[in-house]
Each structure stands twice: as C-alpha cells, then as structure tokens.
PADONU-806750 format. One line per field, with one value per residue (C-alpha): residue number from 0; y, x, z. Coordinates in Angstrom, 2 decimals, always signed. Example, Ala and Ser with C-alpha at 12.3 -4.5 7.8 and 13.67 -1.06 7.14 Angstrom:
k: [0,1] .
Y: [-4.50,-1.06] .
X: [+12.30,+13.67] .
Z: [+7.80,+7.14] .
This chain:
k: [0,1,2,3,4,5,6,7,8,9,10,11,12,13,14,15,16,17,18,19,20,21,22,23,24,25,26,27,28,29,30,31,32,33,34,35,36,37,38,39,40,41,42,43,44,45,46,47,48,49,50,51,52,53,54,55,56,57,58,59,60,61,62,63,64,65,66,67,68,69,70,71,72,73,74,75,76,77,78,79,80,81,82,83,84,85,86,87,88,89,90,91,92,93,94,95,96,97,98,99,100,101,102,103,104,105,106,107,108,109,110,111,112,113,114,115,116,117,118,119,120,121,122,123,124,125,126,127,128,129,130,131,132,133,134,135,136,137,138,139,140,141,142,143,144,145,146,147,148,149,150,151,152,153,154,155,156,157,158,159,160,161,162,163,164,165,166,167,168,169,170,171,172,173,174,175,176,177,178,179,180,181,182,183,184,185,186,187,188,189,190,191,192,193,194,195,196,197,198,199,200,201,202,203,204,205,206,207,208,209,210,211,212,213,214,215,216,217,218,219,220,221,222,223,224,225,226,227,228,229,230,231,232,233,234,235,236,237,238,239,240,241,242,243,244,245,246,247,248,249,250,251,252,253,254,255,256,257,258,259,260,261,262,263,264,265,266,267,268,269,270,271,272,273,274,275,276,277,278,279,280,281,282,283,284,285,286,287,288,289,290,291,292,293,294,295,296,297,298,299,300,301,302,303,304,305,306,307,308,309,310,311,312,313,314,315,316,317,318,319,320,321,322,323,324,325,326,327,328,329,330,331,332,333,334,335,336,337,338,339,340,341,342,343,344,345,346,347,348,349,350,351,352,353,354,355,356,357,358,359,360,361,362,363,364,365,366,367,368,369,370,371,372,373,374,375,376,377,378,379,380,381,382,383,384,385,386,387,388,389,390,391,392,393,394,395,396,397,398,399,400,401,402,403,404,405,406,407,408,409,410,411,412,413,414,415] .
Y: [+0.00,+3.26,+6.25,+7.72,+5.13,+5.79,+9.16,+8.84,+6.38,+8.31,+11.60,+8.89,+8.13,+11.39,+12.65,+9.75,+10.50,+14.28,+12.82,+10.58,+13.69,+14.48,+17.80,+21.04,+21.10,+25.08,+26.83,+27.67,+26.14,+28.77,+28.26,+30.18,+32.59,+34.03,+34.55,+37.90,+38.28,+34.98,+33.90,+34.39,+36.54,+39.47,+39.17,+39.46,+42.76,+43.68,+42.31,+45.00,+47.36,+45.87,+45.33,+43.21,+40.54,+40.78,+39.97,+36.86,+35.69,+36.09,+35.08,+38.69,+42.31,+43.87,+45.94,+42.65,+40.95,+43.56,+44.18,+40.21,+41.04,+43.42,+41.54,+38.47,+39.58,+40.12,+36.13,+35.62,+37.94,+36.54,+38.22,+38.72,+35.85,+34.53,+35.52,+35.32,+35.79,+35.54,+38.52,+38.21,+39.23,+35.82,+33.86,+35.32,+35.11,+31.54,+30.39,+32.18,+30.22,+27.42,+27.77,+29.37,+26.52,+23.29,+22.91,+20.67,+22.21,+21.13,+22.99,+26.26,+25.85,+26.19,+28.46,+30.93,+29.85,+28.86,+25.33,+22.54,+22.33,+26.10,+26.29,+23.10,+25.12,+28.37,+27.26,+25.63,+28.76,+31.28,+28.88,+29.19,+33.08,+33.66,+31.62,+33.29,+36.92,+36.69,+33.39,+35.30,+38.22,+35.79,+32.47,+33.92,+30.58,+32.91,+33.25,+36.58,+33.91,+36.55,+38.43,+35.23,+34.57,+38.04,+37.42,+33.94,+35.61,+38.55,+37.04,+33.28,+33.62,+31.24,+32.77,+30.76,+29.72,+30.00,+28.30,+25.92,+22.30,+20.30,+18.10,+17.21,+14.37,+16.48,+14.10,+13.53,+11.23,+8.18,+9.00,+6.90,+4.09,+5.08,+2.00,+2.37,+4.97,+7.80,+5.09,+5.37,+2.94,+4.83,+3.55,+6.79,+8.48,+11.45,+13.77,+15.23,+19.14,+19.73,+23.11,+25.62,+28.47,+31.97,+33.38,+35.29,+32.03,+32.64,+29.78,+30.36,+26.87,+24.24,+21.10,+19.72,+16.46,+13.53,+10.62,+9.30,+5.81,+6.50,+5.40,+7.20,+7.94,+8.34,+11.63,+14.08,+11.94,+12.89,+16.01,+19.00,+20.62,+17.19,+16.83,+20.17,+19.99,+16.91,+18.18,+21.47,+23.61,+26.36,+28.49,+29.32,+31.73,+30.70,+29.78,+31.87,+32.04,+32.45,+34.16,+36.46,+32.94,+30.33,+28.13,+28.84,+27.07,+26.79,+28.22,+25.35,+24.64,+23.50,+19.99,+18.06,+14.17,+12.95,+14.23,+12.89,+14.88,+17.00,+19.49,+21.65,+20.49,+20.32,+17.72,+17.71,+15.29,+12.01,+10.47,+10.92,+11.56,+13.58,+16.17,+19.23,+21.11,+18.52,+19.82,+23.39,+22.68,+20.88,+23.64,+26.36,+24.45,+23.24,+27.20,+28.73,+25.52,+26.29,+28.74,+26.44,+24.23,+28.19,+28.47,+25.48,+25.77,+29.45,+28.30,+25.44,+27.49,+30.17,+28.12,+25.14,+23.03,+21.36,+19.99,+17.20,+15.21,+17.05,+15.98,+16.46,+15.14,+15.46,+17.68,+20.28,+19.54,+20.39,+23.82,+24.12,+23.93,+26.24,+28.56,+28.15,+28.94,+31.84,+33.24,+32.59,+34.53,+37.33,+37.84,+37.23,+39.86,+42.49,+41.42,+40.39,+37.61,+37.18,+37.59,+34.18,+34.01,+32.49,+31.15,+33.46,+33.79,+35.55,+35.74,+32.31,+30.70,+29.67,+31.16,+29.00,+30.94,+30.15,+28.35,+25.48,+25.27,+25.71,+23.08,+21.01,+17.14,+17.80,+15.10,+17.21,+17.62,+14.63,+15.05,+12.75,+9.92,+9.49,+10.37,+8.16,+6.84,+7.50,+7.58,+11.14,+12.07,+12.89,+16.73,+16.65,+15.69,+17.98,+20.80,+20.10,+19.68,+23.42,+25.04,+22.98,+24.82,+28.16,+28.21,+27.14,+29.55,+33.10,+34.61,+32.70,+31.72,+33.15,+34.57,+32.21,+29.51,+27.44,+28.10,+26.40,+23.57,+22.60,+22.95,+21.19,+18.42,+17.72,+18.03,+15.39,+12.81,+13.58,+12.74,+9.64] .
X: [+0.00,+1.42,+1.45,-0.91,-3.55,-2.52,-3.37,-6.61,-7.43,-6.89,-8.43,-11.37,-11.36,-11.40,-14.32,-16.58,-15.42,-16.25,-20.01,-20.54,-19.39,-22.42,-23.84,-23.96,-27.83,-26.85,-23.86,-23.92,-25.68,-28.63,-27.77,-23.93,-26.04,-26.95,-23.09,-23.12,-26.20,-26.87,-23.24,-20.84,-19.04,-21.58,-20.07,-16.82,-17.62,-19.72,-16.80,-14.51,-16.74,-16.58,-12.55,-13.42,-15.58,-13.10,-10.18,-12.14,-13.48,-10.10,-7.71,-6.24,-6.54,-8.05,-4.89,-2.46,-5.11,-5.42,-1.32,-1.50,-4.00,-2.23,+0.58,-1.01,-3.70,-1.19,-0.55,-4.18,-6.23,-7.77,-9.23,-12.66,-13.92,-16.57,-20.01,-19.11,-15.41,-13.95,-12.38,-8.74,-10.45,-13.13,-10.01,-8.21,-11.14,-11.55,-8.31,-7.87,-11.24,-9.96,-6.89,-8.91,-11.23,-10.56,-13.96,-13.96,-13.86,-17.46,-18.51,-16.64,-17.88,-21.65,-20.71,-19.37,-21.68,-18.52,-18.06,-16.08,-13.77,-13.37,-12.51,-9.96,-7.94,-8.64,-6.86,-3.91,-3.30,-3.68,-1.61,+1.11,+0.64,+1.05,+4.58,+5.89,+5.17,+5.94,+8.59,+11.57,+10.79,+9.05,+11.23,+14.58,+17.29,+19.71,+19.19,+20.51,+22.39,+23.97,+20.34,+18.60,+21.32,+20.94,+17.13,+17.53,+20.22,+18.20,+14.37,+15.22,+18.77,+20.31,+23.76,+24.98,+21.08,+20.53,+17.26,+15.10,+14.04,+11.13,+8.65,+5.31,+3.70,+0.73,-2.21,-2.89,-5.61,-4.32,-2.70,-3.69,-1.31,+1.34,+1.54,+3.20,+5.39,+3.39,+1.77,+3.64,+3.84,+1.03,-1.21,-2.44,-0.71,+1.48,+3.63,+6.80,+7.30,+10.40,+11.43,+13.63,+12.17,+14.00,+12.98,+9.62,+8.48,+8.61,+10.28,+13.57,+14.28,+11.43,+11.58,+8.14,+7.39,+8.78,+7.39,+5.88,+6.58,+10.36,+11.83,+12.28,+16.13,+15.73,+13.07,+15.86,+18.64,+17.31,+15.68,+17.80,+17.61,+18.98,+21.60,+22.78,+23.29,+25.01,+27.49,+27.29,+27.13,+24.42,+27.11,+26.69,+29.22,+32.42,+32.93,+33.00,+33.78,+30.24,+32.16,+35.96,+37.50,+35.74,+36.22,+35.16,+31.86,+29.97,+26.77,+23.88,+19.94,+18.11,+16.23,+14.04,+14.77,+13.50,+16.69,+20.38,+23.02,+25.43,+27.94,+25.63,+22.12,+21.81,+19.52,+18.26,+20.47,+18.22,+17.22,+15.24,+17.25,+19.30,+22.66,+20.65,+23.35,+21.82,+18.55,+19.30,+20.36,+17.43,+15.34,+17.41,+17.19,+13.49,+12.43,+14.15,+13.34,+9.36,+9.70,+9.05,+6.41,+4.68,+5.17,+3.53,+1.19,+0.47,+0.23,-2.24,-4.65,-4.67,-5.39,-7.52,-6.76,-4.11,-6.76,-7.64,-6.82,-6.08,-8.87,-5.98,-3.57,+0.54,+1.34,-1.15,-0.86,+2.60,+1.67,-0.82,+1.71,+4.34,+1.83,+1.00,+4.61,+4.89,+1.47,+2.55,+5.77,+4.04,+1.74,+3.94,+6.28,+3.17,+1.88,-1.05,-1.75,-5.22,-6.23,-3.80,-1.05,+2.06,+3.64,+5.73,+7.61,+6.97,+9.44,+10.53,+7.41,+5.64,+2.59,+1.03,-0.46,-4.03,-3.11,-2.79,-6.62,-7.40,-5.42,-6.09,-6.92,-6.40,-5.08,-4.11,-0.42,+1.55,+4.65,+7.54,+8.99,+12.30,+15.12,+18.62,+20.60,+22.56,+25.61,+27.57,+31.14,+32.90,+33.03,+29.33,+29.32,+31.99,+30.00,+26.68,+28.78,+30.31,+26.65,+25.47,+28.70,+28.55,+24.40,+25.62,+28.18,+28.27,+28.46,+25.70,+23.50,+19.81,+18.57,+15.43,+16.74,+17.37,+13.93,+11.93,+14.22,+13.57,+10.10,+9.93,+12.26,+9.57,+6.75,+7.63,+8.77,+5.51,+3.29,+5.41] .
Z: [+0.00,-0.98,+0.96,-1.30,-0.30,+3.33,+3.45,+1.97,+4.10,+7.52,+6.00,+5.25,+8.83,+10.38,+8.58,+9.37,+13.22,+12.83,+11.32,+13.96,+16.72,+18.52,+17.48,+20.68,+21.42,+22.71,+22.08,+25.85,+28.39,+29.74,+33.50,+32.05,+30.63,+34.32,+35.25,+35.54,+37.59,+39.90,+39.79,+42.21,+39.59,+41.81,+44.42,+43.69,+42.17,+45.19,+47.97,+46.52,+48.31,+51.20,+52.43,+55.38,+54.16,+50.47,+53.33,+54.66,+51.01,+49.29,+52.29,+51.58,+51.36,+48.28,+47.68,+47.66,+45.29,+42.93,+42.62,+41.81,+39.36,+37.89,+37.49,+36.02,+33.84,+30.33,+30.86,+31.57,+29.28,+25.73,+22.55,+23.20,+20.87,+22.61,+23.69,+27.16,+27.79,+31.44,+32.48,+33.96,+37.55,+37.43,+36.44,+39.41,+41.58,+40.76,+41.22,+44.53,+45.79,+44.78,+46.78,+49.77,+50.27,+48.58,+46.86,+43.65,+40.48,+39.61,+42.59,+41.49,+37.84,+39.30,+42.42,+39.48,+36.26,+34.05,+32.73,+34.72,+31.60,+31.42,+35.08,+34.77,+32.43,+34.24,+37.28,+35.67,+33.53,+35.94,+38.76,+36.37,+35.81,+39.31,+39.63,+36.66,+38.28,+41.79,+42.11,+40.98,+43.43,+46.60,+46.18,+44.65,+44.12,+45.93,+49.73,+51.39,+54.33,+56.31,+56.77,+57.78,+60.44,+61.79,+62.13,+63.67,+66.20,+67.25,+67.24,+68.34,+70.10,+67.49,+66.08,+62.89,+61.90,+58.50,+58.02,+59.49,+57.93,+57.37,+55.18,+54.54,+52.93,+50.60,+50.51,+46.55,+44.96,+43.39,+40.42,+37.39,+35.82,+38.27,+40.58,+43.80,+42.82,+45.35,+47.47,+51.12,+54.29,+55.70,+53.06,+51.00,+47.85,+48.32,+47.54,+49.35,+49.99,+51.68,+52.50,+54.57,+56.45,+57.48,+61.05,+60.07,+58.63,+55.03,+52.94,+51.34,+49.44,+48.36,+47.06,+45.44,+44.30,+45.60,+45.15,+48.54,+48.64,+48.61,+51.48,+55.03,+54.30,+50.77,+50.70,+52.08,+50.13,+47.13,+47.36,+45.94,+49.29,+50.73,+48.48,+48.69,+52.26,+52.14,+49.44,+51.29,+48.22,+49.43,+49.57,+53.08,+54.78,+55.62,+59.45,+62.63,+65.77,+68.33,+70.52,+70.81,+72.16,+70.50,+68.04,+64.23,+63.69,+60.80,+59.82,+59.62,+59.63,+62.27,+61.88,+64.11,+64.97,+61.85,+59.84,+59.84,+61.60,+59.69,+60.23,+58.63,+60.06,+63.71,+65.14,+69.09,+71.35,+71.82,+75.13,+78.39,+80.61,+79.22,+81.25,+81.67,+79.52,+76.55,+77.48,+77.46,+74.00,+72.61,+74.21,+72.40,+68.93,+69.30,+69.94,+67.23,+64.80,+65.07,+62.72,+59.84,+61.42,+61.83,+57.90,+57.27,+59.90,+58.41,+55.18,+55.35,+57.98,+54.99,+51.92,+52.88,+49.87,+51.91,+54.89,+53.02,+50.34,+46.94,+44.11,+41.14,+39.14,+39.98,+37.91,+39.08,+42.60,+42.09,+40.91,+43.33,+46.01,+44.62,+44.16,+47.57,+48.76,+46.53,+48.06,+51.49,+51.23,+49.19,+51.60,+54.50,+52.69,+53.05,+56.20,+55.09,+58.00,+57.57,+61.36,+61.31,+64.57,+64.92,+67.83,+70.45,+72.94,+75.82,+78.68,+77.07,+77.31,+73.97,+72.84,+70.54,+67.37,+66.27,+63.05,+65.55,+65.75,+62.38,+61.31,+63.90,+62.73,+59.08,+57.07,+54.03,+55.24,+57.45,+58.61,+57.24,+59.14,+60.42,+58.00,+57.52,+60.11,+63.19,+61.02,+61.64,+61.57,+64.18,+63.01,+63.07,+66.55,+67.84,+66.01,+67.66,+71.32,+71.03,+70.17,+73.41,+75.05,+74.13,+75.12,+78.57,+78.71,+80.05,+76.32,+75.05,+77.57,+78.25,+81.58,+81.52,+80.00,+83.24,+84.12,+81.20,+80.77,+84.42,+83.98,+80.99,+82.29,+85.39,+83.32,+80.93,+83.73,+85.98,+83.03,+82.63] .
C-alpha cells in the first residue's frame, strides 16, 4: 500500500469521526447565561466594596489581590472571541477560591456559572501566571544567608542559623497508571514538599514532588535541598567564631529528629534523661526551629486546599503547592496575616499561634517519618557539642533559659 492510499485512508477516517461527533444542542448552556447576575461573579464585584468581608473571602486584602491582578492579567487575558469571555479578575477570583477553600472544580464551575472544563484550564493557567510573576521576586534561588542569620540571632537567640528544615507528605488522589510509585507505608498516595524556612516564617528553598513511597532515608537523600546539604554547596558563609575565644563554627539549619546529623544540620540530642546542659540545648534548637512548622502551619490554615486530600492530578498539585509557597511569602512579605497568629515567645514561654486550631486534625499535610541513620562524623558531633557549650556559657546563655528547661524536664517525667 502506498502512501498515497494511506493518506486517503486516515483523511477517510477522520471525517466519518467528525459525522458521527455528537452535534452542541446550545452553544452555551442557559444556566452560564446568568453569570453575571446569579453567579458568584456578583459578588466578587460587590466584595470589593466591602474590604473586610473581600479579606475573609479572598484570604487577603483587596490591595495585595489587585497588585496580583495586575501583574497576572497580560498572561491571563484573551481576545474577546466569545459571547461570554472571562475577564482576567473571574479567572483570578476563581483560582484564589480554589486555593482558599478546597472545593472541587465542579462545585466552582456552578458556584461561578462557568463550565467545569473552562474552570480546569482556568486554574492551571492562571496557577502558572502567578509563579511566573511573583517566584523570581518571593522564592529567589539565591538566599541573602547573612540576613537570615541576623534574624535567627536577634528574634530566636540562634547565632549561625541560617534556616530551618522540614517536610510534609501532601495528601494527593491516586494518580492513574502510576503504581506504587506515590503510594507510602502509611497507606495513602502522596507527595513530598520539603522546604527551609528563614525566622519570620517565610520559605527560602522548596523542594516539590517527591514521590511518597520512597523510602524514610531516601526523601531528604534525594531532594535537591537534601543533596545540597550533604554536598554542602548552598554556599553558606564561611565559618566563625560564636564568641571572641571560640572556636570557628559553621553556619547550619536547624532539623528536628527525623533528619540525619550534619555538620551543617543540627539535630536535638536524643534520650530521656538527658545532662541538663543537653537539654538546654534541645530547648534552644526546638524554639528557634518552630519557625518552619509556623510556615507550614500558616500556610495550610490560609489556603484550605491542603486539609484534606487534593482531588488532582501530579502535575497540578505540584503547581498548586508552589503557588501556595509563593502566596505565602508574598503575603507574609506584606503582612497580610489574615487575622492568622504564629507562635511566640513571651518571657521564654511559647505562645502558641491560632493556626494550631485551624489546622487542627487535618489530614491534608503529614509530617515525614524518620530520615537516615545515626551515622555522623565525628566533626558533626563535635559541632553540635560546642553550640550545646557556648548556650551554657556566660556569652551565650539566656537569663530564663534554666527556668523552662527545668520545667519542661519535670513536666515530661511527671506525666510519665
């Protein structure tokens, strides 16, 4: 058969498949028809008279959602071929409610009288918008170090910080013919997001999209984050003494338990009954370490996609989720809390912010397992030992630090 023949053949084919298409019984359905009037598309127009209830709708202030408007609508603006086009402000609008409060995209598409197909699209575009206009500005690849270690010094008494570590497993729906590549040990699909805060709990690195059935060692092992800290290529600055006649120490990030020790990444010493100078340091590192359980914390409480499992597939719950970061910081950058507190410290007692109840018993974000193994080098350990030494010294000590670590110390053993 020659290709002559072929051809023929397959434009035979497609026109008996454009005959048999089924013919539109409307060109638009008539319940669309009432957007302007019945759908929520009104109020949207009427909340921007109305700053208060626009703040609770939108999870912001109308000023920070119109400068994102601004910014987005050349990506997200079309030629007005349509009988009804969507303006760049119900594509914002949409995407921002979708973000806010989880619903499914059917329920949008009738909450806002625009087709589910429309809004599938809608999202993903304007999702995409928003990282291209604010990620360069809100999650620059370059970290300003030496700032971050001045904030983590003067708000959370931690000289050398640089950043504080963590990791979430994001609830996903099961992807399709993907096996058990995002299926973890605790039985549901995932995906990782692994991220460093700075000390006003914005993010400064994230890594999205591991797959959650790798193992516990191997999500930090092969993140980017991970692997730069284990090849210790962050460019972080060079080491320095924590006080006139110490030794030079380098600067690090603060992990929890669940990570390996590095020279580079402290982790809390391990035990219960630990020398009280152990404890002082474990108190010192878990205090200034909560600011990145606040930016999650912060982050989830504001948009409620991530209280329960995300109805998408992984490529848009990826976007979804940088998005999310980029927001957070954004906002975060403008102060733009959304009547949402963080933890404190007052007179070295915590304060726990309200995000705590908000997100209470969600099962949108888990925290990761235990990370690697005991393994450390000896560096690693003498690094660790002269932070727990210079807290306990005169130069580095706090005046009520003696105080809560004895409390805490008696609290945990009389509930034992």
């Amino acid at each position: 058969m020659d290709r002559t023949t072929i051809i023929k053949i397959l434009i035979v084919q497609r026109l008996r498949r454009r005959l048999k298409r089924k013919q539109r019984s409307v060109y638009i359905r008539p319940i669309f028809l009432k957007r302007d009037n019945d759908g929520e598309q009104q109020l949207v127009m009427d909340l921007r008279d109305d700053p208060y209830y626009h703040f609770r709708y939108f999870r912001m202030s109308k000023e920070n959602f119109d400068t994102i408007l601004d910014l987005v609508t050349p990506m997200i603006s079309h030629p007005a071929n349509h009988i009804r086009p969507i303006s760049p402000l119900q594509r914002l609008a949409i995407t921002l409610r979708y973000l806010a409060t989880g619903n499914s995209q059917i329920s949008l598409a009738m909450s806002f009288r625009v087709s589910p197909s429309s809004v599938c699209g809608i999202i993903r575009e304007t999702l995409a918008a928003i990282n291209q206009a604010l990620k360069s500005d809100y999650l620059p690849t370059a970290s300003t170090w030496i700032n971050n270690e001045n904030q983590f010094r003067t708000k959370w008494n931690f000289p050398h910080a640089c950043g504080s570590l963590d990791g979430k497993h994001i609830r996903i729906k099961c992807p399709s013919a993907s096996g058990s590549l995002y299926f973890n040990y605790k039985t549901y699909f995932s995906i990782v997001l692994m991220a460093l805060s700075d000390a006003d709990f914005k993010f400064t690195a994230v890594d999205i999209g591991s797959y959650g059935s790798e193992s516990d060692g191997g999500i930090l092992a092969k993140s980017h984050i991970g692997r730069k800290i284990s090849n210790d290529t962050f460019n972080l600055p060079s080491p320095q003494p924590l006080s006139n006649t110490g030794t030079p120490l380098p600067y690090v990030f603060l992990g929890d338990d669940a990570f390996p020790k590095r020279h580079n990444l402290l982790k809390p010493y391990k035990g219960n009954f630990l020398q009280k100078t152990d404890r002082v340091f474990n108190y010192r590192l878990s205090r200034a370490r909560m600011t990145v359980e606040n930016s999650f914390g912060i982050m989830a409480a504001r948009w409620r996609i991530f209280h329960s499992v995300i109805e998408a597939d992984v490529d848009l719950v990826k976007q979804i989720t940088l998005s999310a970061v980029i927001l957070h910081n954004y906002l975060m950058n403008k102060k733009d809390f959304n009547n949402i507190t963080p933890d404190r410290f007052e007179d070295g007692r915590v304060q726990h912010g309200n995000w705590r109840d908000t997100v209470q018993n969600d099962n949108g974000m888990i925290q990761i397992p235990r990370q690697g193994t005991n393994n450390y080098t000896q560096y690693s350990a003498q690094v660790r030992n002269h932070f727990r030494d210079y807290f306990n010294s005169e130069d580095g000590r706090l005046s009520w630090q003696d105080h809560h670590v004895d409390a805490g110390f008696l609290f945990h053993h009389i509930l034992k």
